[in-house]
C-alpha positions, -999 to +999 in steps of 0.1 A: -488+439-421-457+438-403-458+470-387-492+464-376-500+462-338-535+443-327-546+455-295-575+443-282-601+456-259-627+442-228-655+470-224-668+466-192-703+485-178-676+510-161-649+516-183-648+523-221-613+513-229-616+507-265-625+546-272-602+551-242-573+532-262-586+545-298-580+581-286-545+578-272-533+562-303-545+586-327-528+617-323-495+595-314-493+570-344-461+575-362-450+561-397-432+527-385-460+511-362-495+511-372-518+502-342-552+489-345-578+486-317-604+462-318-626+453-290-632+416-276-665+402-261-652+391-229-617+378-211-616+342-222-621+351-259-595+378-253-572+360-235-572+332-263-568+356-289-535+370-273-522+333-268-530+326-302-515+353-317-549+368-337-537+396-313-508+414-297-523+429-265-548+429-246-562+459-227-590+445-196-599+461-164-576+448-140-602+438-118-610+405-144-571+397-139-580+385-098-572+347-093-564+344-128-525+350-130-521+308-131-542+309-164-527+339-180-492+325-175-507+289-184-511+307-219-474+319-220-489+355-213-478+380-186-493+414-171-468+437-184-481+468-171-513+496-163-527+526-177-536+554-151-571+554-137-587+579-153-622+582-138-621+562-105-648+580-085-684+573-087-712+595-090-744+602-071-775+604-091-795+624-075-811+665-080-793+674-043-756+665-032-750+641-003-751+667+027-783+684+011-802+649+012-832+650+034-832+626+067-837+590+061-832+599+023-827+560+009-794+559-015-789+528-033-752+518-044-743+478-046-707+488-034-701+476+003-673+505+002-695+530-010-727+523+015-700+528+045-690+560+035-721+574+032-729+563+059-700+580+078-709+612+060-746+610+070-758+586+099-793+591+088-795+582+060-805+549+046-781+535+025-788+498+005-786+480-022-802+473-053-816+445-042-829+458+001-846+491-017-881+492+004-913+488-009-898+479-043-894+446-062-866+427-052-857+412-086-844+447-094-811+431-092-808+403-111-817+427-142-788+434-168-765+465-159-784+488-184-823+480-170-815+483-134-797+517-142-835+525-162-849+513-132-835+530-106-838+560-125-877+559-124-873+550-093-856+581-087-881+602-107-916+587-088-897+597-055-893+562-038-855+564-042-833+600-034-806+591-053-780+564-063-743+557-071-725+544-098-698+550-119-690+582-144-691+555-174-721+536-161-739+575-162-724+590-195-737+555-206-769+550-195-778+595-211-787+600-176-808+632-176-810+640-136-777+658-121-745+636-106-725+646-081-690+633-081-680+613-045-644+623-046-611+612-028-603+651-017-634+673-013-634+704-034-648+720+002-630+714+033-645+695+056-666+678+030-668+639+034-641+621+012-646+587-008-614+569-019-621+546-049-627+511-045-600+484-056-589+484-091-617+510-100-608+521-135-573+505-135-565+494-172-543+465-170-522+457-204-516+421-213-492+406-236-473+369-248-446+364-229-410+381-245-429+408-256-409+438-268-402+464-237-400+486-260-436+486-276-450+477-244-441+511-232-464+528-259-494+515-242-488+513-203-479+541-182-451+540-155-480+561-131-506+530-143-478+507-137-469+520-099-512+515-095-509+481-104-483+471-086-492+486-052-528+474-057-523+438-066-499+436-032-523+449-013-548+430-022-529+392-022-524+403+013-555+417+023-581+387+033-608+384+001-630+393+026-621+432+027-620+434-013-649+449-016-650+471+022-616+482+012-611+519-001-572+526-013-557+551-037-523+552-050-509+582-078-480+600-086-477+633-070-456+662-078-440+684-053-455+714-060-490+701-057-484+685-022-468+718-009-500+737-026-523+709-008-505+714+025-509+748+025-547+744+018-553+721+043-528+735+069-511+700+072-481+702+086-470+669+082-481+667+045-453+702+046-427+682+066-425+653+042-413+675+011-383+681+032-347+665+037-339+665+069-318+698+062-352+713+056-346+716+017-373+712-001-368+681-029-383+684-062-365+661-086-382+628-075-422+623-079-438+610-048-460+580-048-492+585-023-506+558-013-544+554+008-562+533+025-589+533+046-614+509+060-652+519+077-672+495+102-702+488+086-720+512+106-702+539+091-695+557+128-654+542+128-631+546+106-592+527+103-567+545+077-536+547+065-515+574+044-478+570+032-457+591+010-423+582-006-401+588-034-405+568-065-377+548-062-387+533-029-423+530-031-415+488-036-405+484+002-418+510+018-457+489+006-442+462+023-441+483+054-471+497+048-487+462+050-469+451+081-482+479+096-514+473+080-517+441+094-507+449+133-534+479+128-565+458+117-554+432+146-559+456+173-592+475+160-606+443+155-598+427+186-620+429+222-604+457+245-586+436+277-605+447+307-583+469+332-600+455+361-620+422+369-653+449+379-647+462+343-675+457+316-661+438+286-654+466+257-665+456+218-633+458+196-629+495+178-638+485+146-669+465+136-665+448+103 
């Protein structure tokens, strides 16, 4: 069919894309372009498909796309854009939230990222992998995606686990009975402990032959998806490999409005100052771009980070900037403190990673 459009899609234990896909095309299919969603077993099958031509997209989580740019242009595709995260926080599985845990309550989560921020929320608690749980047979691990979820969930019902994380698909997956708790980037309570997503987490990334139409590209990506890519993928070719997985960064579109209504609810002052020129007028025809980072000692007791807003139309260089600074931050936290005087003891570097 000529008007037909064969988009396929990579499932992946945390993101349903295909129904994801399958429900933004319904209600938006018009009488000249049919589009068809189909889903693919894994990326090499996909990725040949698209080169091929058996199909005209190719919807994956971004994450498979890492140190494979040489092979996706070696095909004569391209990346040509994102579609916003829509789930990107992980859940605790467990009948009490994280501050209501009792001492030395053992949370399992095979996310570096995740283990260090519980750990800064809750210093006594024990928080492991699937694979250091105590008492309990090691080869939990090694299981496929949907037995070691069954497994930690009797482990959580006999009482020799308190809870554990994964992700909102991995639990509306796996018809988890037992309560989740969402670990999100901005507490609904002040004060509460905050959890910025890990790299990539639920980033759709949109693949295509090279020359493809800008035009039909534009009916799948989403410029907010798009700015998420971007930002992410520069951060991370930047960023050593080994941080990928300590690293916790979030990047969206904000509106005015909702940072003024988040400043005031905070009390941030600076949050306030930067919806103003320097006349004092507030600015509202540009979306910001927010941008996050953030990156915990292993201990969980220090914590580096790093915030920026701009307006749309420079977010490009100021994540440049961003990374210089980045850069000069992680080399002084990580470095031993210079003793003031010869008597001095030698001081550990800030930031233990």
């Amino acid at each position: 069919m000529e008007n037909l459009l064969e988009v396929g899609a990579m499932d992946s234990p945390t993101s349903n894309i295909r129904s994801t896909l399958a429900a933004h095309f319904e209600p938006n299919g018009s009488d000249d372009l049919e589009i068809s969603v189909s889903g693919v077993v894994d990326f090499e099958s996909g990725i040949n498909s698209l080169a091929s031509g058996s199909l005209d997209l190719l919807a994956v989580p971004a994450i498979e796309t890492i140190g494979r740019i040489q092979e996706i242009g070696g095909l004569g595709c391209q990346i040509i854009g994102a579609r916003v995260p829509r789930r990107p926080s992980e859940v605790l599985v467990s009948p009490d939230k994280l501050l209501y845990q009792p001492k030395s309550a053992i949370i399992v989560s095979d996310s570096d990222l995740v283990r260090r921020q519980i750990l800064r929320a809750r210093p006594d608690i024990l928080a492991v992998s699937s694979e250091m749980i105590p008492d309990v047979d090691q080869d939990i691990h090694r299981s496929t995606n949907q037995t070691k979820l069954t497994r930690l969930s009797d482990l959580l019902q006999t009482g020799k686990i308190n809870g554990f994380v994964i992700s909102r698909a991995e639990y509306d997956n796996s018809n988890q009975t037992e309560r989740r708790h969402a670990l999100l980037p901005f507490p609904k309570e002040r004060g509460d402990p905050h959890f910025l997503p890990k790299p990539y987490a639920d980033l759709v990334a949109i693949l295509s032959r090279q020359g493809f139409p800008s035009t039909l590209a534009e009916k799948v990506t989403e410029p907010e998806g798009n700015t998420v890519l971007w930002v992410q993928s520069r951060v991370l070719g930047e960023v050593d490999e080994y941080f990928h997985d300590k690293l916790g960064i979030q990047v969206r579109h904000r509106q005015v409005g909702s940072l003024l209504r988040q400043a005031e609810d905070y009390r941030d002052i600076i949050l306030e100052q930067a919806c103003h020129n320097p006349d004092g007028d507030i600015i509202e025809e540009e979306v910001r771009v927010e941008i996050r980072m953030e990156l915990i000692s292993e201990d969980g007791s220090r914590t580096i980070a790093m915030d920026r807003l701009v307006i749309l139309s420079e977010y490009q260089y100021a994540v440049i900037g961003l990374l210089r600074d980045w850069k000069t931050l992680m080399a002084q936290s990580s470095s031993t403190v210079p003793k003031d005087h010869p008597t001095d003891d030698e001081a550990p570097p800030f930031l233990s990673i």
